[in-house]
Residue, then its C-alpha position, 0 to 999 in steps of 0.5 A: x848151761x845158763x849164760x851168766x847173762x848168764x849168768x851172770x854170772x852170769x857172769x855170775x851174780x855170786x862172781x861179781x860180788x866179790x870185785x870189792x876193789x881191795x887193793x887194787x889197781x885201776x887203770x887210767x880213765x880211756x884206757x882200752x884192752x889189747x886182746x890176748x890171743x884165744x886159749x884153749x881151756x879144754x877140748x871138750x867139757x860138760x859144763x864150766x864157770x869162769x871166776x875173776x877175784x879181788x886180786x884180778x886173777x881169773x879161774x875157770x873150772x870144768x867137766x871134761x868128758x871123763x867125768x873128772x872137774x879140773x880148775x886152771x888160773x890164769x894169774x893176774x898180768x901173768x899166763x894161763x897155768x897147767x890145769x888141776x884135777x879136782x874131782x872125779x864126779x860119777x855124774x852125768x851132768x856135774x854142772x860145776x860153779x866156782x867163786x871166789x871171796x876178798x881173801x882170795x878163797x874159791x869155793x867150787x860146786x858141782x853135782x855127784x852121783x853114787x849108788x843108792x842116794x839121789x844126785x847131791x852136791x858136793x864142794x871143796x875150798x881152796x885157801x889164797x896159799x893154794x891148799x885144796x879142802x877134800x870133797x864135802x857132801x853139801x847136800x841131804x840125799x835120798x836113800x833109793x835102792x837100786x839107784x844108779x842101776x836101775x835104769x829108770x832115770x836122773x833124781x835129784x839135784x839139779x840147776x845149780x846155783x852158787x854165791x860167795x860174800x866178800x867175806x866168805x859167807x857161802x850160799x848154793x841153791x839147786x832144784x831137787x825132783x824128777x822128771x823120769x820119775x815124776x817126783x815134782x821139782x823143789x829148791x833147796x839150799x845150803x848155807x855155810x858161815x865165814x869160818x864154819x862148815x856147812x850147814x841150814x841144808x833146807x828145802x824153801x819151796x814145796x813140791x811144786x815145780x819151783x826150778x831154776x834157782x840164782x842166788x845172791x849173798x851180800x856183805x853180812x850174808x843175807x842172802x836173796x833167792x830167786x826161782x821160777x815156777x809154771x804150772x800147766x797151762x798158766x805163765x811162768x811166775x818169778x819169786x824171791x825168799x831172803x835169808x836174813x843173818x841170825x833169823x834164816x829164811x824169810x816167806x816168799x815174795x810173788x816178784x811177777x805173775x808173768x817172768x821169762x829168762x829172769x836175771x838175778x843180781x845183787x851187790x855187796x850192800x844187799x841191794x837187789x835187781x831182777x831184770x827179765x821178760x814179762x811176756x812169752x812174746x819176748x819183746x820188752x824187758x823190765x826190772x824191779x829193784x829191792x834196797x833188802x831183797x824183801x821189799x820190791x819197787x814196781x817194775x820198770x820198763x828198759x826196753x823202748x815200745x815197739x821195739x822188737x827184740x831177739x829173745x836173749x837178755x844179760x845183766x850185771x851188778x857191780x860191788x858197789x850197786x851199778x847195774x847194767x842190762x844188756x839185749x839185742x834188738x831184731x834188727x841186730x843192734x846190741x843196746x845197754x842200760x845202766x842204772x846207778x846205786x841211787x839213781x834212774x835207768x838209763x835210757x838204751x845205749x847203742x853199743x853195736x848198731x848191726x850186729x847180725x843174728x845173736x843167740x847169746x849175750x853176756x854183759x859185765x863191769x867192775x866196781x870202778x866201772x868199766x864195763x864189756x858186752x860179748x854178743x853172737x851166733x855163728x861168731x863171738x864179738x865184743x865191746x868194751x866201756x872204760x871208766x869215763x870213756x865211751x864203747x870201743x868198736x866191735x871186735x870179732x873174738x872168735x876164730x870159727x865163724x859162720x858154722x857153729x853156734x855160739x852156745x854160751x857165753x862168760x864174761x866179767x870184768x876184773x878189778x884191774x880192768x880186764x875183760x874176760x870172756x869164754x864161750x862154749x862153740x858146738x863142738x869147738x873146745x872151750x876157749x876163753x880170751x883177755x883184753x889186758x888192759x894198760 
């Protein structure tokens, strides 16, 4: 699954823009977090996604292996519940998403299979009281016989991304095409209004090999989209399309001829920020910034010359228009850049000098500001930036050390201050732990 880094996600983008700070609290400039021991989300699982809400709560939703999507919460300052069943999938890969709005509402996504129709989306809603919708077929899907049967390979939806405004605006994209059966790859999305159903199912792209959709929805609902597309023997090329509130999709926008392991983020004013990697070299990371999402700045470079990195890059936005991107250097230092609503970058900030190998990195922070890097490989550590004060020491998060990779890593940080962090280990369950803050 994509790190949100990834996904930011990753953390996710659609994640971090609902932590709005309403009514809640915050804690003292300094104060650092006291890590709750590793709990054990699920033994084994198809995919996750891990969602904090206004409130400081903390979700995750999975795939376990039977093909069922089950959900537990984590209350804000309280323990890990029972986890639900939602769903029994039929799909092979389910790829499940969650988020949540300023009220308290989650909507979760994920990817369906059944007989005859290519592979959909389909969603369900849970009220802050903890009333659950039924299962909602999101998705247009392709009447094909035999399919399911036939042997003959996956078609249809794929690559799933989901963002939720702080006023319950809904948007998911996802890649539709086949490679089994050579039916060239395209990004459709859904869009579903506060207090209505779905609805605007449109295919943005041609059949072209666009892939690899992220979205990010601001306050009023206008939503920004990015997608990669590469053609034989040529770069890989990053592009973005905005659905504008009372207008709908806007034409394309070339964001870079050039664009590798792109990380999409967006805050509650619309304002827009793609950090990634011009080069297959992977040795530098730029951004380009948008105030609407339709008019982009010229790219600006984060990382210092000459300074070789380790092929992996996270980023994250807050409510308010903070941003951050995270990388880990060859040499095994993690560095951080910041970027204010309206000021410069920042120049690299060293949050761990010798780091060792990393294969993944995830950053996050709230709309007061504090922040947290997670970064590994055979091992999972941590770092964490309170409000005003300077990043701790690293800690070692993980139990299992120096056998098994490190896959993927979530991470946010909640209203309250919170870190959170989960992280998918080879064969090691799923595991997610807090640093509680005072």
């Amino acid at each position: 699954m994509r790190t949100r880094s990834s996904s930011l996600l990753l953390a996710s983008a659609a994640a971090l823009l609902v932590v709005a700070q309403v009514g809640a609290a915050v804690p003292a400039v300094g104060a650092e977090p006291s890590w709750e021991p590793e709990h054990v989300v699920a033994t084994g699982n198809r995919g996750s996604a891990l969602a904090v809400d206004a409130r400081s709560n903390t979700w995750v939703v999975w795939e376990a292996h039977s093909g069922a999507i089950k959900i537990a919460e984590r209350p804000a300052g309280g323990t890990w519940g029972e986890p639900t069943r939602l769903v029994r999938t039929n799909s092979a890969t389910a790829d499940p998403h969650v988020a949540a709005d300023a009220e308290g509402n989650l909507t979760v996504v994920w990817i369906a299979q059944r007989q005859n129709f290519t592979d959909g989306v389909k969603a369900m809603t849970r009220t802050p009281l903890g009333r659950w919708s039924d299962p909602v077929r999101v998705s247009d899907d392709k009447r094909v016989a035999g399919y399911g049967t036939d042997g003959k390979g996956a078609w249809g939806a794929r690559g799933l991304d989901l963002a939720v405004s702080p006023k319950g605006a809904v948007t998911v994209a996802w890649a539709w095409g086949s490679e089994d059966r050579n039916k060239a790859w395209r990004i459709q999305s859904a869009f579903r209004p506060v207090g209505h159903g779905w609805r605007d199912v449109r295919q943005l792209t041609e059949a072209n090999g666009a892939e690899d959709p992220q979205v990010g929805i601001a306050r009023d609902g206008t939503v920004t989209l990015l997608y990669t597309r590469q053609e034989l023997g040529h770069d890989q090329r990053l592009f973005t399309v905005v659905r504008v509130p009372g207008a709908g999709w806007r034409g394309r926008t070339v964001l870079a001829d050039r664009g590798y392991g792109p990380e999409l983020m967006v805050d509650r004013a619309g304002n827009a920020v793609v950090a990634y990697m011009p080069t297959v070299r992977l040795r530098e990371v730029v951004a380009v910034y948008s105030h609407d999402g339709r008019h982009w700045a010229g790219p600006r470079r984060l990382s210092p010359a000459g300074v070789r990195l380790d092929g992996v890059i996270a980023a994250a936005m807050n409510g308010r228009g903070t941003a951050m991107v995270a990388w880990a250097r060859k040499d095994g230092r993690v560095d951080v850049v910041r970027r204010p609503r309206q000021g410069p970058w920042s120049g690299p900030q060293r949050v761990v000098g010798v780091a060792g190998d990393v294969g993944e990195v995830a950053v996050a922070l709230n709309g007061a500001g504090d922040a947290f890097v997670a970064w590994g490989l055979y091992a999972l550590y941590g770092s964490y930036l309170p409000r005003g004060g300077s990043w701790t020491g690293p800690v070692t998060l993980s139990s299992q050390m120096d056998v098994d990779v490190v896959d993927s890593i979530d991470a946010q940080v909640a209203p309250n201050g919170d870190a959170v962090v989960m992280w998918d280990q080879e064969d090691w369950p799923l595991r997610v732990r807090v640093g509680a803050t005072p």
